[in-house]
C-alpha positions as CSV (number, residue, x, y, z in Angstrom):
1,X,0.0,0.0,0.0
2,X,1.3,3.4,-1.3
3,X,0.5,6.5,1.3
4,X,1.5,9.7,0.7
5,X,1.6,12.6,3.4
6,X,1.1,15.8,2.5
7,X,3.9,18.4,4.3
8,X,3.0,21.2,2.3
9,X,3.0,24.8,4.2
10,X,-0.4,25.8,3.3
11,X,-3.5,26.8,5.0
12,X,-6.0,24.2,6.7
13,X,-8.5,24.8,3.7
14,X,-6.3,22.8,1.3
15,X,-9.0,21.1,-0.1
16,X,-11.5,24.1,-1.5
17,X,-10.0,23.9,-5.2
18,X,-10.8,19.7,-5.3
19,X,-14.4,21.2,-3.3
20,X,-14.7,23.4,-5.9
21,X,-13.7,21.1,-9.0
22,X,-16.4,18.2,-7.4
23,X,-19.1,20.7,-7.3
24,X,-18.5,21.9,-10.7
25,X,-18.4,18.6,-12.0
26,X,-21.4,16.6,-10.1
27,X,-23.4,20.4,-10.7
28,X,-26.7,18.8,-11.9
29,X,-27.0,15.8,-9.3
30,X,-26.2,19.0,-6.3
31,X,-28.8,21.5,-7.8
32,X,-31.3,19.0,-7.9
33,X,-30.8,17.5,-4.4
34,X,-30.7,21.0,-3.7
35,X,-34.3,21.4,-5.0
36,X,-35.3,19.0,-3.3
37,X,-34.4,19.9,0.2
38,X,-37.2,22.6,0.8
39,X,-39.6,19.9,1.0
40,X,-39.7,19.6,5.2
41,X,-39.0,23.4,6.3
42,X,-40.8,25.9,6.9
43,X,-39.9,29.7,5.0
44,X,-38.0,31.0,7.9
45,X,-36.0,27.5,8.3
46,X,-33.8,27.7,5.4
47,X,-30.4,29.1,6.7
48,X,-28.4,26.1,7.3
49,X,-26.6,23.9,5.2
50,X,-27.5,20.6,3.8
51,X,-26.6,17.0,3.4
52,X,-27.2,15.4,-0.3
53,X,-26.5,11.9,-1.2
54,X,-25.1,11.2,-5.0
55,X,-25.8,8.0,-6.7
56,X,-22.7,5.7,-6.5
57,X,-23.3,5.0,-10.3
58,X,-22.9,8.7,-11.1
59,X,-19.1,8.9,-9.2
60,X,-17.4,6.0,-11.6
61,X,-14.6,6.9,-12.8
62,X,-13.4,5.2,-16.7
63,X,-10.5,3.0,-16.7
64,X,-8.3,2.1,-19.1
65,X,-6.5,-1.7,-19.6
66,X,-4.7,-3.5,-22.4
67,X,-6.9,-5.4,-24.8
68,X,-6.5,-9.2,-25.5
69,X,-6.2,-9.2,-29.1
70,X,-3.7,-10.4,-31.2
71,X,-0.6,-12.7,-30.6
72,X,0.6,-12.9,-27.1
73,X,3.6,-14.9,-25.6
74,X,3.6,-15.5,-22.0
75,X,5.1,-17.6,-19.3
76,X,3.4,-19.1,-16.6
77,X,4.3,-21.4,-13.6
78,X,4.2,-24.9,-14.7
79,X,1.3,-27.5,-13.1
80,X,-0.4,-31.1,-14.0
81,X,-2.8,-29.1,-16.4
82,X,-0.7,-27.3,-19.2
83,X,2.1,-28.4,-21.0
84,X,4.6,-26.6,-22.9
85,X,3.0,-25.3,-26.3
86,X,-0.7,-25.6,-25.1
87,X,-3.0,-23.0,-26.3
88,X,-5.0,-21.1,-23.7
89,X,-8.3,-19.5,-24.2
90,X,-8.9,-15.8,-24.1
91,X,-10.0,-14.6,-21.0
92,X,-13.2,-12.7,-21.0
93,X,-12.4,-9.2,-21.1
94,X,-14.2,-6.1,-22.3
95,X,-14.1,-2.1,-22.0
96,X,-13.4,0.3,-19.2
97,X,-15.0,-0.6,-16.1
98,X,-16.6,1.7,-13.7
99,X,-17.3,1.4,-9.7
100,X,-20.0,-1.3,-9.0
101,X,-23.1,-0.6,-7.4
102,X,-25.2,-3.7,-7.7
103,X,-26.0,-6.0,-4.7
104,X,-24.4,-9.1,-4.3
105,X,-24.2,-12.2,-1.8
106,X,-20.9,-11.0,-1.0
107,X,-21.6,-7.6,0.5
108,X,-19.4,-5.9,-2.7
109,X,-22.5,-3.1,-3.3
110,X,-21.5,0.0,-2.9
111,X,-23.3,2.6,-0.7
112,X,-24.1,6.6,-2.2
113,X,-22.0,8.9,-1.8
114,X,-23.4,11.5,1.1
115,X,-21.8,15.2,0.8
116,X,-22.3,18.1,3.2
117,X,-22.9,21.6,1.6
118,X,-22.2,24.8,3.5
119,X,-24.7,27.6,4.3
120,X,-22.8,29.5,1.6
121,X,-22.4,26.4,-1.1
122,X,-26.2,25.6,-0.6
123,X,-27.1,29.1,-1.6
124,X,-24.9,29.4,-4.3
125,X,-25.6,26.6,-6.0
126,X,-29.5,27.1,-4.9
127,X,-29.5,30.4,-6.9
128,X,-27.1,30.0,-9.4
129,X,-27.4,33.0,-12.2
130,X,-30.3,35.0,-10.5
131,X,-29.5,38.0,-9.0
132,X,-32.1,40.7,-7.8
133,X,-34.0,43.1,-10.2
134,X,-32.1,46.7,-11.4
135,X,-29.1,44.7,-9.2
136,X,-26.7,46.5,-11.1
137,X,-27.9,49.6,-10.3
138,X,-29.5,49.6,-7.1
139,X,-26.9,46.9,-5.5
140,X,-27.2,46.8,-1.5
141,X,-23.5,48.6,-0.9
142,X,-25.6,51.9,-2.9
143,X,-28.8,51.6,-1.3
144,X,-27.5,54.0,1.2
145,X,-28.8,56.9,3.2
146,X,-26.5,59.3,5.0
147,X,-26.7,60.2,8.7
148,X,-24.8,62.8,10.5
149,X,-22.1,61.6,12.9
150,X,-19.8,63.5,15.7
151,X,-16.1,62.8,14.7
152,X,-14.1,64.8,17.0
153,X,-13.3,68.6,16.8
154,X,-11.8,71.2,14.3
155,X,-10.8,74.5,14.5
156,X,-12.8,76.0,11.8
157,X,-16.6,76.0,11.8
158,X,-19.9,78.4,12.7
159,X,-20.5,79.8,15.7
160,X,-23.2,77.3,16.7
161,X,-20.8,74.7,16.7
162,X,-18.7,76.2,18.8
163,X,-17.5,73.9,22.0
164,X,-17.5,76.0,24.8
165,X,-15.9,73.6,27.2
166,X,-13.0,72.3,24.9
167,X,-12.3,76.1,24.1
168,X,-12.0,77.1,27.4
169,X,-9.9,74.4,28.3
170,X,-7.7,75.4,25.5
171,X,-7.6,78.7,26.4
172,X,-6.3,77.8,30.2
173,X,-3.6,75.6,28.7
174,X,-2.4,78.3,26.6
175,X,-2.6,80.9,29.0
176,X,-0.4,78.4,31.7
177,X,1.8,77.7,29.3
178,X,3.1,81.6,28.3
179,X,2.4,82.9,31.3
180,X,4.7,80.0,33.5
181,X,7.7,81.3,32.9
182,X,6.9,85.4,33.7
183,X,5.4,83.8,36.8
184,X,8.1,82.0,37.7
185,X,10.1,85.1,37.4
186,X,7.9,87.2,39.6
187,X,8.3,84.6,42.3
188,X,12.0,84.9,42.0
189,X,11.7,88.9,42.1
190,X,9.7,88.6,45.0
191,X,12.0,86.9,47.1
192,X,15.3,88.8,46.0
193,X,13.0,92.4,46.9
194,X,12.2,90.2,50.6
195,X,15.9,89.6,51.1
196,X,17.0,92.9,49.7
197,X,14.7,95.5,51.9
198,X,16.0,94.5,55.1
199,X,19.0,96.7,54.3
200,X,17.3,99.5,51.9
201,X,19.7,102.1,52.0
202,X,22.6,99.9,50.5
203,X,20.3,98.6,48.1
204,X,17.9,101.0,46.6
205,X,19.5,101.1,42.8
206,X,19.1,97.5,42.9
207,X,15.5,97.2,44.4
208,X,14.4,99.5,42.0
209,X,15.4,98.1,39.1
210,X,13.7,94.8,40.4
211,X,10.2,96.6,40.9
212,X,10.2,97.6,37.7
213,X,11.3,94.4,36.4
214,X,8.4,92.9,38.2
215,X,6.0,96.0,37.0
216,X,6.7,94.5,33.0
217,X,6.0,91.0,33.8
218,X,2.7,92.1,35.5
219,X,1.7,93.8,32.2
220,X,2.9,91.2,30.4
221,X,1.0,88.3,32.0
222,X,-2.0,90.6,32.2
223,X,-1.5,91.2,28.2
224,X,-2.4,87.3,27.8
225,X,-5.6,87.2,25.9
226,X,-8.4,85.4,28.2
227,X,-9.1,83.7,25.4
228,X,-8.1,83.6,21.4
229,X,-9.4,82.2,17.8
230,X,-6.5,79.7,18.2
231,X,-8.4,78.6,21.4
232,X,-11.8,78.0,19.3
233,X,-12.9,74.3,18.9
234,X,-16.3,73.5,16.8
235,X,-17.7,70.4,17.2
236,X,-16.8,68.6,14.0
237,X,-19.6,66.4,12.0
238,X,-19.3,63.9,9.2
239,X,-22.0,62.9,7.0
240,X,-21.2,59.0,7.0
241,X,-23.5,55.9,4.5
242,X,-26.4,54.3,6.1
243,X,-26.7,51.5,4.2
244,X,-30.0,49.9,4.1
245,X,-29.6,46.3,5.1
246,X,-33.1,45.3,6.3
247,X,-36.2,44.1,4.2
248,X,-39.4,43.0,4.1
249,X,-41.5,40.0,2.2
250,X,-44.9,40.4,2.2
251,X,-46.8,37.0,1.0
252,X,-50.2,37.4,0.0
253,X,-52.1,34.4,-0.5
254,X,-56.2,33.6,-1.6
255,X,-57.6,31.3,0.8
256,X,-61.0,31.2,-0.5
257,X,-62.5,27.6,-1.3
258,X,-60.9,27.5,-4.4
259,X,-57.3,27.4,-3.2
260,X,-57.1,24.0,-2.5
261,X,-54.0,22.5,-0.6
262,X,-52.5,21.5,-3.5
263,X,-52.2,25.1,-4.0
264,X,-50.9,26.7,-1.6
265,X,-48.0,24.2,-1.0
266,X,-47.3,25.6,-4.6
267,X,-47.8,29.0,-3.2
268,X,-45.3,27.9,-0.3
269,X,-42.7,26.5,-2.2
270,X,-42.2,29.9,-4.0
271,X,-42.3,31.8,-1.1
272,X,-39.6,29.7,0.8
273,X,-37.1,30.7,-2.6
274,X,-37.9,34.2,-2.3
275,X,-37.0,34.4,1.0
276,X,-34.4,32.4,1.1
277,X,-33.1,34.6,-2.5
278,X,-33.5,37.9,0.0
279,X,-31.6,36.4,2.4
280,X,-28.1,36.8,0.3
281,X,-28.8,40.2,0.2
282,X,-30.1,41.7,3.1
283,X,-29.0,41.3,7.1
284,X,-32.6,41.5,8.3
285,X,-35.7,40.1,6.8
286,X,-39.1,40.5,8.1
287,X,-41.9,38.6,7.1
288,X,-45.9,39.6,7.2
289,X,-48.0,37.0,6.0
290,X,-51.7,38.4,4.7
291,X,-54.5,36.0,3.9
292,X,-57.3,36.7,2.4
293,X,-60.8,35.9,1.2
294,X,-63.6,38.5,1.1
295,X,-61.5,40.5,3.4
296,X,-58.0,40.2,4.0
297,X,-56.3,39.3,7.4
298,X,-52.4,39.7,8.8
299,X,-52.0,36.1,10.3
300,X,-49.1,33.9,11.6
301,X,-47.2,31.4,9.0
302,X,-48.9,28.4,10.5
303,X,-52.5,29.9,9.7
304,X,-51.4,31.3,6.6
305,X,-50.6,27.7,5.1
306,X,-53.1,25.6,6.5
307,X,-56.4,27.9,7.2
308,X,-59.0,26.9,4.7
309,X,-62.1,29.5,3.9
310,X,-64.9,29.0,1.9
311,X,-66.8,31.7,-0.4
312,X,-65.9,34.6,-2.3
313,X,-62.7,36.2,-3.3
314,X,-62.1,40.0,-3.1
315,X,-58.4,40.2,-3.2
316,X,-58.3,44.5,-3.0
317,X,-59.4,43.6,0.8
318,X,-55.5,42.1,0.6
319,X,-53.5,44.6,-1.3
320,X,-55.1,47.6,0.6
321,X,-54.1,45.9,3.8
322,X,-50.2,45.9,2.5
323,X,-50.6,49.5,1.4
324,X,-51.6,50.4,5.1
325,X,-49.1,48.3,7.3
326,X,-46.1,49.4,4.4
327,X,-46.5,52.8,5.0
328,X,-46.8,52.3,9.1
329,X,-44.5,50.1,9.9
330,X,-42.3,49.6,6.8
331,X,-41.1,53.2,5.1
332,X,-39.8,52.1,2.1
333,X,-36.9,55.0,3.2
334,X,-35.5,52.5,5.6
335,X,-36.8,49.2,4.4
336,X,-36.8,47.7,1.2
337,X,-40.2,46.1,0.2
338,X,-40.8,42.9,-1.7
339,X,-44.3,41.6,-2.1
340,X,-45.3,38.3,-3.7
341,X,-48.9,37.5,-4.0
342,X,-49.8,33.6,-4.8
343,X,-53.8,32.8,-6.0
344,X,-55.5,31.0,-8.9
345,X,-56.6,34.1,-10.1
346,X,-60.3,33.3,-9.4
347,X,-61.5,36.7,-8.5
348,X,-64.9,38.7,-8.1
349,X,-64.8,40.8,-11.5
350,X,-66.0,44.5,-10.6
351,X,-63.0,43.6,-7.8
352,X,-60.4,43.0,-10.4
353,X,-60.1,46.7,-12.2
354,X,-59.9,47.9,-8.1
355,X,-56.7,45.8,-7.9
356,X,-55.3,47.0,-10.8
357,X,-55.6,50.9,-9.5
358,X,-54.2,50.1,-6.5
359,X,-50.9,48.2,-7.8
360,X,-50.7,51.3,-10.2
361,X,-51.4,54.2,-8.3
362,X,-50.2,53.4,-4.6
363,X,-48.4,50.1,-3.9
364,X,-45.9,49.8,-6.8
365,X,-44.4,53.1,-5.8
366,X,-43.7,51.6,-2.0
367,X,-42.2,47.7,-3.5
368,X,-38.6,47.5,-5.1
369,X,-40.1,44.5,-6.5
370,X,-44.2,42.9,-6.6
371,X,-44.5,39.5,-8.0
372,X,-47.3,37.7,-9.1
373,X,-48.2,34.2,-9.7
374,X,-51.1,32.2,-11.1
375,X,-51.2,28.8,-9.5
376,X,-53.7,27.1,-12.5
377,X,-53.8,24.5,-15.1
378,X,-57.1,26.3,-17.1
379,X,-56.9,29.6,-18.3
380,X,-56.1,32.6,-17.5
381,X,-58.2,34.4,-15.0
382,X,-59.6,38.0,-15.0
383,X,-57.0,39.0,-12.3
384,X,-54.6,37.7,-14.4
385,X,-55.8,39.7,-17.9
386,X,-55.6,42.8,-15.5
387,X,-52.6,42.5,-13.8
388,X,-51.0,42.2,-18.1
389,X,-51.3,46.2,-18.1
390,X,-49.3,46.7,-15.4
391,X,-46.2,45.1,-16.9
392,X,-45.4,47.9,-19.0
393,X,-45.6,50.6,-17.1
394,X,-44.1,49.1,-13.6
395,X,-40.1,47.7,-14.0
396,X,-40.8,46.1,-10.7
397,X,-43.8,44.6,-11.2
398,X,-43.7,41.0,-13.2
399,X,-46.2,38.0,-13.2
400,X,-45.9,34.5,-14.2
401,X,-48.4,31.3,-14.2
402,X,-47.2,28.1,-12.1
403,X,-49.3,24.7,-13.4
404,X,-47.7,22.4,-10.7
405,X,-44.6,22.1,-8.7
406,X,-42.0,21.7,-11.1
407,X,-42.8,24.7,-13.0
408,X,-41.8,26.6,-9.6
409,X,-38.0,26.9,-9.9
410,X,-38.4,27.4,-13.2
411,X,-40.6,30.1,-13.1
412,X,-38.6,31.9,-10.0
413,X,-35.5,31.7,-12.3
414,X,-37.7,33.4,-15.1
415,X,-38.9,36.3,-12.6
416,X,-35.4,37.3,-10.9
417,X,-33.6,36.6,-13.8
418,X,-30.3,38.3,-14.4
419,X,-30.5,41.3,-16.9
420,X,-28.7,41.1,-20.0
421,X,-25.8,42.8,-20.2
């Protein structure tokens, strides 16, 4: 047995580029045991890695080995069976062979191969080539506001930013600092005049010229402005990028008699990959589920999914409702809003042109991006023929029709699409 040890000074992430080159090369078998993984969580339950099997068959490598044609001369051990000149029979050979993964009697099947993806590798490979709408031009390091921030002190600014204390502490160092010295000097002066005048006649030349000594260091420490421009501090502020990280998904759903379960597990698969798409982009994500039937309700994830209603659909109840908690609780000035609206398109007609107005006039101007499916096998519904007049007019605003679940990924790929070019 041949082992090699690797003593190579490298880091302890030696292995990315093989990572890398497996991932590239079993790509199809990973994105569709990637697919398949949404099946048992729930929306918010999707950052964390996973653990796909690939089939054993799909992992066999081709090998190569001499054919038996032609003439061959050999020598073999002599025994009782062979003599010298005896022909032998070709051996039953073929073609490269590959790993085995049959069963056998003799335990020799092989077992798949089971390979853990990272958070990041699951996402990655999850949304390979999408990327958010106008990313190029609103990318999250632009989406920034700016908010002013303290950053210390200058010496040049207005009056009203003037520091008081830091300017008179200034001021008193200043001041200490020339006037030490001439202080000093006064001390001195005042003792040589203490020792002097106890013999004043011998000394009144000298104590004279010391009292006037002292008299021009008075004026001169008195001459020390109280306080000076040079002393002046201003408050110093920067204007700094508030980036906006945070966003919320608002999933709108019918859940009139006509949305069957069938239905809305379509309606939750695409939710799930739109908000597990927001969550490469943003730090934060809220989540405000709004169900609806004649009148439209703000309900937990649990009774969004699995409440059942019977009678009439008026899906304006639902999209006013998003209009009034977006600009409450969401300004699209520090949040960035993403709607997604799931229903058969089974709607009350005089209701239809309503919804219409409303996307147009008041909620496409609060969403960075509304999307709309049609979860139906028949044709397209009135909602639907509405909705077609907003695509024109509304960048952000894009619709698509979802007949069962494999059209979902499909379909999400087709709405968040990269742009050309």
């Amino acid at each position: 047995m041949v082992r090699i040890i690797d003593r190579r000074f490298d880091s302890k992430k030696k292995s990315t580029a093989n990572r890398q080159r497996f991932m590239r090369r079993f790509k199809r078998q990973i994105r569709k045991a990637v697919a398949d993984a949404i099946d048992g969580r729930s929306i918010r339950d999707l950052d964390s890695g996973e653990e796909i099997s690939i089939p054993s068959k799909d992992l066999s490598e081709p090998s190569f080995q001499h054919g038996k044609e032609g003439i061959w001369e050999q020598v073999f051990t002599g025994n009782d069976r062979f003599a010298s000149g005896d022909g032998i029979d070709r051996p039953m050979g073929g073609g490269g062979s590959g790993g085995g993964g049959g069963a056998s009697n003799e335990g020799e099947s092989e077992d798949d191969f089971v390979f853990q993806l990272s958070r990041d590798e699951f996402l990655d490979v999850f949304f390979d080539d999408l990327a958010l709408p106008n990313l190029v031009r609103t990318e999250l390091a632009k989406l920034t506001e700016y908010k002013t921030q303290r950053a210390g002190f200058t010496s040049d600014g207005v009056p009203t930013n003037i520091n008081v204390v830091r300017s008179l502490r200034g001021a008193i160092g200043r001041r200490k600092a020339l006037g030490a010295p001439l202080a000093a000097r006064v001390r001195e002066i005042d003792a040589e005049i203490e020792a002097l005048e106890a013999d004043t006649a011998d000394h009144l030349d000298e104590l004279a010229a010391l009292r006037e000594e002292r008299s021009r260091l008075l004026i001169r420490i008195e001459a020390i402005p109280f306080i000076d421009r040079f002393d002046l501090r201003y408050n110093n502020r920067i204007r700094i990028p508030k980036p906006i990280t945070q966003a919320v998904m608002f999933c709108v759903m019918d859940v009139s008699g006509s949305m069957d379960e069938q239905k809305k597990a379509t309606g939750k698969r695409f939710f799930m990959l739109l908000y597990l798409f927001l969550r490469r982009n943003y730090e934060h994500i809220d989540v405000v589920f709004i169900r609806h039937h004649t009148i439209a309700k703000e309900v937990d994830e649990d009774e969004f999914f699995h409440s059942r209603e019977s009678g009439g659909t008026v899906v304006s109840s639902a999209l006013r409702l998003m209009t009034d908690i977006v600009r409450d609780r969401y300004p699209p000035g520090a949040w960035n809003v993403y709607g997604a609206q799931a229903s058969d398109g089974d709607n009350w007609d005089n209701d239809s042109p309503i919804c219409h107005d409303i996307l147009d006039q008041e909620l496409l101007a609060l969403c960075r991006y509304f999307a709309y499916i049609e979860i139906t096998t028949g044709e397209p519904q009135n909602l639907w023929r509405q909705y077609e007049g907003l695509t024109g007019h509304h960048p952000n605003f894009a619709l698509q029709r979802i007949e069962s679940l494999e059209d979902i990924y499909p379909v999400f790929r087709e709405l968040f699409k990269k742009e050309p070019g």
